[in-house]
N, C-alpha and C positions, 0 to 999 in steps of 0.2 A: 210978847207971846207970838206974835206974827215973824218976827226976827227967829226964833226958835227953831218953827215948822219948818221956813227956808232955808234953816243952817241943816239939816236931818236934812231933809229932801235933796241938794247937795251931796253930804254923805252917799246918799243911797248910788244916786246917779253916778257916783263916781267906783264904789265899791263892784257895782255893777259892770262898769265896762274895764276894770279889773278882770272880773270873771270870763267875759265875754275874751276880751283879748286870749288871758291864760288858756282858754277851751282852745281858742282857732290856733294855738300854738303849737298845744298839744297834739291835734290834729293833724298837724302839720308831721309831726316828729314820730305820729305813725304809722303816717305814709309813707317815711323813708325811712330802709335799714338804718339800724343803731350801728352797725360795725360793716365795713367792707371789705372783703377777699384781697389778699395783697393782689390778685391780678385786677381786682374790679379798680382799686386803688390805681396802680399803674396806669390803667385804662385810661381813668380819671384825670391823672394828668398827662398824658401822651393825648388825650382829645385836648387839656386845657393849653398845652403848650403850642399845639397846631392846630388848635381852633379847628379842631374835627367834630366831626356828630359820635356823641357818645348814644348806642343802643344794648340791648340788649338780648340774647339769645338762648331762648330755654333749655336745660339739660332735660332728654329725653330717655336714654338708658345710658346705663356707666357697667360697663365689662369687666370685670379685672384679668388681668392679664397674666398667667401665671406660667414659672418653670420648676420641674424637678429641682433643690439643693439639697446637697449632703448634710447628713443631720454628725457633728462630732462632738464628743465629750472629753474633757480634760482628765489624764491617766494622773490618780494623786497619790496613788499607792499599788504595789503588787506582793501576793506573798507564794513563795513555791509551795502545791501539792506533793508529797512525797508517797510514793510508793514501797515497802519493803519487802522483798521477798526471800525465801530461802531454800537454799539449794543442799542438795546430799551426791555427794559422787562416791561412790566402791572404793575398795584400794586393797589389794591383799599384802600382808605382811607374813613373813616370814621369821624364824628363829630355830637358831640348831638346841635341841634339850640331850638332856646327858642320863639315857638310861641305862639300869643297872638291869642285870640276870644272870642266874646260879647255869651253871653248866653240869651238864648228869656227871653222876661218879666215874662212868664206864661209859669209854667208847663204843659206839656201833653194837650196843646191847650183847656184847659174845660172852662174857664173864659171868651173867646172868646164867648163861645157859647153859656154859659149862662148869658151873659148880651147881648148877640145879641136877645135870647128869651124871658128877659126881656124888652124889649127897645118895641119886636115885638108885643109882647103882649098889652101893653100897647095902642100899636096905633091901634091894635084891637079893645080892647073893648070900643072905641068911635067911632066905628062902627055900626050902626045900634041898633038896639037894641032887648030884649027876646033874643030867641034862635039865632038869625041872630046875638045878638052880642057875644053870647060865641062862635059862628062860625068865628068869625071875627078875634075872641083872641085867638082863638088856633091856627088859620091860620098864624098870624101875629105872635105866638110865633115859631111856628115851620121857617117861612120865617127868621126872627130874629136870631136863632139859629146859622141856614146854613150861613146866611151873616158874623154872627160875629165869625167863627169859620175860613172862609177863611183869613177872614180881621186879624185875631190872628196870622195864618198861617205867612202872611207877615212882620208883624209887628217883629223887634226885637230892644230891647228894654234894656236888660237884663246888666247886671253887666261882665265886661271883666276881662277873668282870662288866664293861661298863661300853657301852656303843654311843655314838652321837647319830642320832634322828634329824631331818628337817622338817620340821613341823611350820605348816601354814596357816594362815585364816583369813577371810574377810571382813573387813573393816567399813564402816560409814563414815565419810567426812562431810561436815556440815557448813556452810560459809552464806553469811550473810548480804547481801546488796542493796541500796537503796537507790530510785530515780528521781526526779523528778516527770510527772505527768500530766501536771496543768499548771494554772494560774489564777490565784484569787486576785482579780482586779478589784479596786474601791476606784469608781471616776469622777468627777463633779459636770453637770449639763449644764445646757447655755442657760438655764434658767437660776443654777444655782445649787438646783436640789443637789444629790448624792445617791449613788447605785453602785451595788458591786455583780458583777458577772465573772464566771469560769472560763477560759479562755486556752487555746492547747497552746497556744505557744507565748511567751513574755512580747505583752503590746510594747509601746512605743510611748511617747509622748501624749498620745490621744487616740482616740477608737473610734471604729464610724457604729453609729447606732441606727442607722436608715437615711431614707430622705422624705421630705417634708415638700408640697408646693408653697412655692415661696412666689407672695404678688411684685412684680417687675412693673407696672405699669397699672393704665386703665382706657380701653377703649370707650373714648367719650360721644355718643351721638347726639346732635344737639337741631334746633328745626330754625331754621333766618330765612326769612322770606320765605316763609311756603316749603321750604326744602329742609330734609334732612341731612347731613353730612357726619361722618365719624371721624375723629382726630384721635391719636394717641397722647395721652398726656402721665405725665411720672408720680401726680399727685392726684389723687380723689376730688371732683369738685364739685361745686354746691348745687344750686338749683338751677342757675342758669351762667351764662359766657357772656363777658363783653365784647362789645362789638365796637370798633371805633372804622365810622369811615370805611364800612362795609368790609374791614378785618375783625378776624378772632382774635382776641388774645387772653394768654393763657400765661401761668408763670413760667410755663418752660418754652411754650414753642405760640408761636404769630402763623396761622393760615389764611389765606383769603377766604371768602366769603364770596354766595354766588350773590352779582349782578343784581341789581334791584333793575328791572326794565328789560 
């Protein structure tokens, strides 16, 4: 029975500083970063190799540094806009025609007149008689005259013959044209998507779409020893700089550090 108690009591005592170790272990492992900065790393061994003093120096603002770039997109397609227009210009044309017309019976209307003055006459002088009928006959020739010169007038009678005319007219001519007036672009962005934009003249290879600020750097202010200082660096960094040996170091660039004393 007594063999029992002290086998358990054992147990315990040893179970127990199990516990106690694994706690102060743990402890241990949360006081120090799980992963290091490749510069804290280098730091790490640049202090182990030269048995320097490894310190450390808090990041206090971080700037980003920025410049204007051109924003381009890859040209993956173009289709012409076409324009059509239409046009009409005048033009007169020309052609001779062939026409036909009767000519009177009688020349220059005299024939008319003088068989109307004969005819009138006539019925004159069975007119009365003596002087009343030589009155009768000149009466009746000159009435005669007049009747058969209008009645000539009318009359056409004549043989048809044939003249050539120039006859003209205006014309419309019509005539088609097409241009080109723009450009349907399709481009692809740096990100991948796809857009298409109008364009007056055929792009190229690629289009510029704007510009973008683009980060170049980071202005890093950091405080060692009481003092603050700003260094340029290429990458973003954590919470705080190594410090080996009263330098900075950083993955791109090594500064001094001020002077302790």
């Amino acid at each position: 029975m007594k063999s029992n108690t002290l086998a358990i009591a054992l147990a315990s005592l040893l179970v127990g500083g199990v516990a106690v170790g694994a706690y102060h272990n743990s402890r241990d492992k949360a006081a120090s970063p799980d992963s290091l900065s490749a510069a804290e790393e280098a730091a790490e061994d640049a202090a182990a190799g030269e048995g320097g003093r490894l310190e450390y120096a808090p990041v206090v603002a971080v700037t980003p540094v920025t410049e204007k770039a051109e924003l381009y997109a890859t040209v993956i397609g173009t289709e012409p806009v076409r324009e059509t227009t239409t046009s009409t210009t005048p033009r007169q044309v020309c052609e001779d025609v062939v026409v036909q017309e009767r000519l009177p019976e009688r020349d220059g209307n005299v024939g008319g007149t003088v068989a109307g003055a004969v005819i009138g006459g006539l019925v004159g002088s069975n007119v009365g008689s003596g002087s009343g009928r030589r009155a009768a006959t000149a009466a009746g020739a000159v009435a005669g005259g007049v009747i058969g010169n209008k009645v000539d007038k009318r009359h056409v009678g004549g043989r048809v013959v044939e003249r050539v005319d120039r006859q003209c007219r205006t014309v419309q001519d019509s005539a088609q044209s097409s241009r080109v007036v723009a450009y349907n672009v399709t481009y692809r962005n740096p990100d991948g998507t796809t857009g298409t934009m109008r364009t007056g003249e055929k792009p190229g290879n690629r289009i510029a779409l704007g510009s973008e600020d683009r980060t170049i750097g980071y202005d890093v202010t950091y405080r060692y020893d009481g003092v603050e200082q700003t260094i340029r660096m290429d990458e973003e960094p954590g919470e705080r700089l190594p410090v080996v040996d009263g330098q900075i170091m950083t993955r791109m660039a090594t500064v001094g550090a001020p002077d302790r004393g």
